[in-house]
C-alpha positions, 0 to 999 in steps of 0.5 A: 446148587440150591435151585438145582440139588435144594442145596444151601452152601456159601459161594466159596464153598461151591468154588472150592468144590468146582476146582477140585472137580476140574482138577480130577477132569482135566487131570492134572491142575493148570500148574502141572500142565505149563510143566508139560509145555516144554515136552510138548513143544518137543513132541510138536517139532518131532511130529511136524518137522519144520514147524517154529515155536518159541516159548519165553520165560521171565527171570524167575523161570515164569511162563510169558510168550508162547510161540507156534506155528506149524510147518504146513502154514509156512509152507502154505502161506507161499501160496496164500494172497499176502493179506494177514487178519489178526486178533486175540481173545481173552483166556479163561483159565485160572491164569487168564492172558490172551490167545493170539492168532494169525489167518489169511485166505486160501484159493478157496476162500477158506481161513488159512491158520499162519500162527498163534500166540499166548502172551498176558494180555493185549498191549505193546509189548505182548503185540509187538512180540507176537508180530515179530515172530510173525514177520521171523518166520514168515518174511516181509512182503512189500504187498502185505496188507495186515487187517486187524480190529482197532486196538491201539497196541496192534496198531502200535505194534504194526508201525514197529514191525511192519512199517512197510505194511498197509494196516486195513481195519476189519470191516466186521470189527468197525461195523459193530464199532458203528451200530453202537456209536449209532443205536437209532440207526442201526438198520439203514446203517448196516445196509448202506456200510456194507454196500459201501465197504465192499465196492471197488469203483472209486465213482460207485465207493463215492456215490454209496458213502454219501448215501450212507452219510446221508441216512445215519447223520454223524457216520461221515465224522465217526469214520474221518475220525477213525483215519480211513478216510481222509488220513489214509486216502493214499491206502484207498486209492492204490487199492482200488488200483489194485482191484482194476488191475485184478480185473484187467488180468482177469478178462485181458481183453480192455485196459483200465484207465487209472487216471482218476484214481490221481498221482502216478497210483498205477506205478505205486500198485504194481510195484507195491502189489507185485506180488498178488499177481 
């Protein structure tokens, strides 16, 4: 105000009169609009039939969960490759708490909204809520694959829910993890990891991840550490299976021998991802 307007006020002076603006904008204060959320919600299931939303308050009638997802996203997802992306943001209204969403792809390539979720913050319980709505309207799918950033709660909150599910971490999400762990190295990092993380051949996926761990010295302990290597080596295998497969079924012309792949991986891939074929 005073660089701008030559102004002199004090801070709370100034925040008091950036709330009164805000509350004639938006007509109405944060208070009257959770009173809205029930007739809302009704005009929401009216207009979309077939939608599902949930709206859960405590004891002393207080907002806590909100719930919604509209009927074209379940009837949609049918169509979609079970693979779920998962991730909140922080809200930045007077009452704060966390946006939750949930997305996959469509058949071309598109970002699909499935659902989303206000809770009041990223923990166990709010997680744990949020999924189970989740795995409620949209059903468990024995080839579901759910991809997510590292929070500890999300993960939590995936053993709890969907135990049956493989939990991917989001190749974006680690990257970033990495540039920070590894400043000095952040140019031959990024090139290496992504040439790494999107290939789909085991032989080629071994020769590019000790190239990697050969120009960014301590990468190969960071990711060990982070369980996709080493802990979960089971979860890579069957999909790499599960891309050889694809391919198979794309050309049809050649099978695919899987042998190096190691244990009975083909069975495991075909009955646990049926259903992407």
């Amino acid at each position: 105000m005073k660089c701008k307007f030559g102004v002199d006020i004090s801070y709370s002076v100034a925040w008091r009169g950036r709330e009164y603006a805000y509350d004639n904008l938006r007509l109405g204060t944060p208070e009257q609009s959770y009173k809205l959320l029930h007739g809302y919600l009704h005009m929401l299931m009216d207009t979309n039939p077939g939608s599902v939303v949930n709206l859960e308050v405590s004891d002393g009638n207080k907002f806590q969960y909100l719930f919604i997802a509209f009927a074209a996203s379940i009837h949609g997802f049918s169509y979609c490759r079970p693979v779920i992306s998962i991730d909140a943001t922080h809200l930045k209204g007077k009452y704060r708490g966390v946006l939750f969403t949930a997305v996959c792809h469509d058949a071309n390539q598109q970002i699909f909204p499935l659902a989303f979720g206000v809770g009041d913050s990223e923990n166990d319980a709010s997680w744990s809520w949020f999924l189970g709505r989740v795995k409620s309207v949209f059903g468990v799918n024995p080839a579901l694959v759910i991809v997510s950033d590292r929070h500890r709660s999300i993960n939590n909150a995936i053993q709890e829910v969907f135990p049956q599910a493989f939990h991917g971490i989001c190749m974006y999400h680690l990257l970033n993890n990495l540039k920070t762990k590894f400043r000095n190295k952040t140019k031959e990092l990024k090139q290496h990891y992504i040439r790494t993380a999107k290939t789909y051949n085991l032989q080629d996926f071994h020769v590019l991840f000790y190239t990697l761990c050969s120009a960014v010295p301590g990468v190969k302990e960071y990711l060990e550490a982070v369980g996709k290597i080493s802990d979960n080596w089971r979860t890579i295998r069957v999909l790499v299976a599960v891309m050889a497969l694809r391919q198979f079924r794309a050309s049809k012309e050649e099978a695919i021998d899987l042998s190096e792949c190691g244990g009975d991986i083909e069975g495991e891939a075909i009955e646990g991802f049926a259903a992407v074929f």
